[in-house]
C-alpha positions as CSV (number, residue, x, y, z in Angstrom):
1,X,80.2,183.5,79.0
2,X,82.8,182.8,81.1
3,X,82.9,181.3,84.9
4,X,85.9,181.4,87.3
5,X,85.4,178.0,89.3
6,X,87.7,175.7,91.1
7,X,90.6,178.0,90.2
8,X,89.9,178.1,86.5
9,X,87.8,179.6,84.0
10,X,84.6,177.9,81.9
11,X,83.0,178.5,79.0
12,X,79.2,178.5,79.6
13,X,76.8,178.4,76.4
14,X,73.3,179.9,77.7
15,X,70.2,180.5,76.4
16,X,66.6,180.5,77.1
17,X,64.4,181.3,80.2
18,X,62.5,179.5,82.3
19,X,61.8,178.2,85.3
20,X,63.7,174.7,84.9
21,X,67.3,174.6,83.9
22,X,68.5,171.7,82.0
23,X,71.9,171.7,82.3
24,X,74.6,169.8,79.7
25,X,77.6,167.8,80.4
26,X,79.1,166.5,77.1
27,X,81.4,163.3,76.2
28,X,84.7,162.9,76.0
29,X,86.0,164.9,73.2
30,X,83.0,167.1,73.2
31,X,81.9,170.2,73.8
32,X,79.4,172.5,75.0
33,X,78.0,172.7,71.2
34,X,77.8,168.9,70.8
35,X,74.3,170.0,72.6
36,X,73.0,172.9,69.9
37,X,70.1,170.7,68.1
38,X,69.3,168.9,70.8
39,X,68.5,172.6,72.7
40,X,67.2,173.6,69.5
41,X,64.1,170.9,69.3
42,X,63.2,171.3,72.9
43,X,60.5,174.2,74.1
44,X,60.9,178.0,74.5
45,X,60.0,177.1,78.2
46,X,63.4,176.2,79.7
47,X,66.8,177.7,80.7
48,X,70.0,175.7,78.7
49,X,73.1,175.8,80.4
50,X,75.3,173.7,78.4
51,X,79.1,173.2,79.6
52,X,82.6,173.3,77.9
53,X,84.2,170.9,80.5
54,X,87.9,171.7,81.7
55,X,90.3,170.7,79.0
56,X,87.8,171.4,76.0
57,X,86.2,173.9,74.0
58,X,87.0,177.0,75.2
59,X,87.2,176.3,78.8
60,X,90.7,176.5,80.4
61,X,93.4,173.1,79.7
62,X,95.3,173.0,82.8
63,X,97.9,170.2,83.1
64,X,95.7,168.6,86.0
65,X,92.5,168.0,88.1
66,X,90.4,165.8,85.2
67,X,89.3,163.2,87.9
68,X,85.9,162.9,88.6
69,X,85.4,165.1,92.2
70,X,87.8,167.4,90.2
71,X,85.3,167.7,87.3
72,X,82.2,167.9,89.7
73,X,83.8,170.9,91.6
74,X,84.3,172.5,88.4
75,X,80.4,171.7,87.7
76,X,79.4,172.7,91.2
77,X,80.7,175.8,91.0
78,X,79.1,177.0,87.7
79,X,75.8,176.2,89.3
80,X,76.7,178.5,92.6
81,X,77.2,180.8,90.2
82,X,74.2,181.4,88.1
83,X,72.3,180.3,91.2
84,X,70.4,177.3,89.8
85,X,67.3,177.0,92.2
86,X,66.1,174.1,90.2
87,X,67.8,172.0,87.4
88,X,68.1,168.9,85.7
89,X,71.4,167.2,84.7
90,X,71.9,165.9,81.4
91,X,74.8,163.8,80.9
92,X,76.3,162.1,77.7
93,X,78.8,159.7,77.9
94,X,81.4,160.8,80.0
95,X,79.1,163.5,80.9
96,X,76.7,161.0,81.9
97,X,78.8,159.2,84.3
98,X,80.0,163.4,86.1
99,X,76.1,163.6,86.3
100,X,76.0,160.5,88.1
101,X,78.9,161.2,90.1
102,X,77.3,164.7,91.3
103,X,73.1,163.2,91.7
104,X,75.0,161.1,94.4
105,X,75.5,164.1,96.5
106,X,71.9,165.1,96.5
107,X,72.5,168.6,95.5
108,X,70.4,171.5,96.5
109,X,68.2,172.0,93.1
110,X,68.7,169.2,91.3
111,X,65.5,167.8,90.4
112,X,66.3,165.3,88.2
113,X,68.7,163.3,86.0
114,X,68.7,162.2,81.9
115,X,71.5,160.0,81.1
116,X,72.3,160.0,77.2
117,X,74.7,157.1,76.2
118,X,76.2,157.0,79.6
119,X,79.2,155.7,81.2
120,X,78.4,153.2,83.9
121,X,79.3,153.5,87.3
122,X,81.5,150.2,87.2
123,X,85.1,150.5,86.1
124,X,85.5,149.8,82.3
125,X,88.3,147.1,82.1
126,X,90.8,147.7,80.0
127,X,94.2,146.7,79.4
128,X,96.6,149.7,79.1
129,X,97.2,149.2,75.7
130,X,93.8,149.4,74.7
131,X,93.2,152.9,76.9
132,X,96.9,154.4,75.0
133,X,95.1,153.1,72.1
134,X,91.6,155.6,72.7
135,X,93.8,158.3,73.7
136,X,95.3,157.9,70.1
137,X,92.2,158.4,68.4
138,X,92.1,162.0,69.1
139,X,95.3,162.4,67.5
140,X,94.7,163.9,64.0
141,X,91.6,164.6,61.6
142,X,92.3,161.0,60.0
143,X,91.9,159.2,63.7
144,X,88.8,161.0,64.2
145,X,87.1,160.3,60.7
146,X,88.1,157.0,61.8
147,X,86.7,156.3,65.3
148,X,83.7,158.3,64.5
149,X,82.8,155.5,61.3
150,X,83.9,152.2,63.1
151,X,83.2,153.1,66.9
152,X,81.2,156.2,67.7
153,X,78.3,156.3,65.5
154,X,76.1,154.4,63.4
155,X,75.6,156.0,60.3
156,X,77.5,158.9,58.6
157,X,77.2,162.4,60.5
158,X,76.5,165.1,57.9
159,X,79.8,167.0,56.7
160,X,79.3,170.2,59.0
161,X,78.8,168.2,62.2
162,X,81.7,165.5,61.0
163,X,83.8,168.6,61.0
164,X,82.4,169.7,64.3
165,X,83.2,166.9,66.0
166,X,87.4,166.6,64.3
167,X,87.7,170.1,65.4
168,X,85.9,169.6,68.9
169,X,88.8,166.6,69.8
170,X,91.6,167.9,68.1
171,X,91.3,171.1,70.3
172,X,90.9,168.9,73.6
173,X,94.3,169.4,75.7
174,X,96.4,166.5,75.7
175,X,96.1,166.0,79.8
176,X,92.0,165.4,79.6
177,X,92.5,163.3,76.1
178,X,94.6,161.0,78.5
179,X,92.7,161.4,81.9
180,X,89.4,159.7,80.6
181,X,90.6,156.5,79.7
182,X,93.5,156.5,82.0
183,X,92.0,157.9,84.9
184,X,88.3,158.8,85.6
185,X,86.7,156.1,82.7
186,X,88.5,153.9,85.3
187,X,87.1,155.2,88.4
188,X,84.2,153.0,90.6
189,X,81.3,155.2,91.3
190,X,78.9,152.4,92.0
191,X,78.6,153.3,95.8
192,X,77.8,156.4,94.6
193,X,75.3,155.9,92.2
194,X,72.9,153.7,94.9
195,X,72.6,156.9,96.4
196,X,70.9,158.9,93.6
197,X,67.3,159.4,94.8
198,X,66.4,161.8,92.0
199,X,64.6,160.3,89.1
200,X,66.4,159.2,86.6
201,X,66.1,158.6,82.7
202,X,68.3,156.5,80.3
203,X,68.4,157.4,76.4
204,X,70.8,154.5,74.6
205,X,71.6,153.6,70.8
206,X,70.1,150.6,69.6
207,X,73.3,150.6,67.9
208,X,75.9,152.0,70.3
209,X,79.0,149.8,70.5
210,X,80.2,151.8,73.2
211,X,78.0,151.4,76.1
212,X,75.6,149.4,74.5
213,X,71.8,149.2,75.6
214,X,72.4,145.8,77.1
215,X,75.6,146.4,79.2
216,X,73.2,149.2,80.7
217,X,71.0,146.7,81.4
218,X,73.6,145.1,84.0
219,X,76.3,147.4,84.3
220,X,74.2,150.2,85.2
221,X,70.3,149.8,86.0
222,X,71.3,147.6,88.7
223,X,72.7,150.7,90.9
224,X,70.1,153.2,89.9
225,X,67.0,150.6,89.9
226,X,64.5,153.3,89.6
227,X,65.6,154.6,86.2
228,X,63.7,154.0,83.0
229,X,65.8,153.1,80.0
230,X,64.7,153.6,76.5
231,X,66.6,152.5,73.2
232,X,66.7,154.9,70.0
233,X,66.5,152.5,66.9
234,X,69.4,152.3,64.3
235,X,71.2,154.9,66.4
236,X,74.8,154.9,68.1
237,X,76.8,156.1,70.8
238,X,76.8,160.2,69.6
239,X,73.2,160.3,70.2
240,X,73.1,164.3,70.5
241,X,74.4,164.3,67.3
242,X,73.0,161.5,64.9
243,X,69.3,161.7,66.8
244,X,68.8,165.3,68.2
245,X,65.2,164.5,68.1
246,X,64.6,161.8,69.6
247,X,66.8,162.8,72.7
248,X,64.6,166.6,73.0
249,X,61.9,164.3,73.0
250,X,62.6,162.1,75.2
251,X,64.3,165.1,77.8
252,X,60.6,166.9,76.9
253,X,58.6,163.5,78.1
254,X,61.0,163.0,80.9
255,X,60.3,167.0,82.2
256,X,56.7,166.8,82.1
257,X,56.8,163.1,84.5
258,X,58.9,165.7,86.9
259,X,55.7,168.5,87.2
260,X,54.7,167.3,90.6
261,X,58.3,167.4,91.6
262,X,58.9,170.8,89.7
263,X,56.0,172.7,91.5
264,X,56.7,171.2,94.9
265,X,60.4,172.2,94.4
């Protein structure tokens, strides 16, 4: 379905029922269906609302507005309205540092946070040849094959979601391929992240060469002290994709810790 919010329109995958929402923020050069096995392998018990951020899927690609409070306004407004009484954020990635970015603000519902591969709070430092360098890799089928071997994951995807994930980032508009790494990768949120007072869990690839388990470790446990971090063996930075399993279960054992919570909520 489809969501006016912030002045645009996006595309909302739902399904399920229940009394919890989990609700899906995906990476840069994602989409709503990077999310579909991970919702598959979790229990009948549970609401899914997962999102096509602004400039992907089949949510609107306006020009502008892919900074962070841009991107939680957007977010905000899809849970006004479907009226989430009581959700949990799950963030990958990119998605993972929005989720941080809107469990700052201690919004009504939000119950807890799972952070899948995230982006740290801190400021990734970059030169700007490097960042025009990650824009590039979103340029054509061949640049995607590419960062998916050598940066994103660690092992081969099987063909169907290798093609998912060429036709998910060659569809991104060109403004939020350039904002990440340009604008809101950039952005410090650290401030911000002290003040999440939900809990929080941290799923990372043993393997990741993104944001590795140990730049986690000091880069982003320190502001969020209270969160648990747990590594996925011989796995990489697409965990939703290569190790669908392993994050439902993890996302199931992190739900059942929040019961108390859930039924005082």
């Amino acid at each position: 379905m489809h969501i006016k919010t912030n002045g645009i329109e996006l595309n909302v995958d739902l399904h399920g029922t229940g009394d919890t929402t989990l609700l899906y923020l995906h990476y840069w050069g994602g989409s709503a269906r990077t999310w579909r096995a991970v919702t598959d392998a979790l229990p009948g018990d549970v609401a899914h609302v997962a999102v096509d951020l602004r400039g992907w899927g089949d949510s609107a690609k306006p020009d502008a507005g892919y900074g962070l409070a841009d991107l939680a306004a957007d977010v905000h407004g899809v849970i006004g309205a479907l009226a989430l009484e009581r959700y949990v954020l799950v963030g990958h990635s990119m998605g993972g540092k929005l989720a941080q970015y809107l469990a700052s603000d201690s919004p009504a519902g939000l119950v807890g946070l799972a952070l899948v591969a995230p982006s740290p709070p801190l400021p990734l430092p970059l030169a700007t040849a490097q960042r025009d360098a990650m824009v590039r890799a979103y340029d054509d089928a061949a640049s995607i094959h590419a960062t998916l071997d050598h940066v994103l994951t660690a092992g081969p995807l099987p063909h169907a979601l290798r093609g998912q994930v060429v036709e998910d980032s060659l569809r991104g508009a060109p403004a939020a391929k350039r904002a990440w790494p340009h604008g809101a990768m950039a952005e410090d949120i650290t401030d911000r992240a002290r003040r999440i007072a939900v809990p929080v869990t941290v799923v990372s690839g043993e393997l990741d060469r993104v944001d590795p388990p140990a730049a986690l470790l000091t880069h982003l446990l320190p502001f969020i002290p209270h969160a648990v971090l747990e590594t996925v063996p011989g796995r990489g930075h697409l965990l939703p994709l290569e190790a669908p399993d392993a994050v439902a279960h993890a996302i199931r054992r992190f739900i059942a810790g929040l019961a108390p919570r859930l039924q005082s909520a």
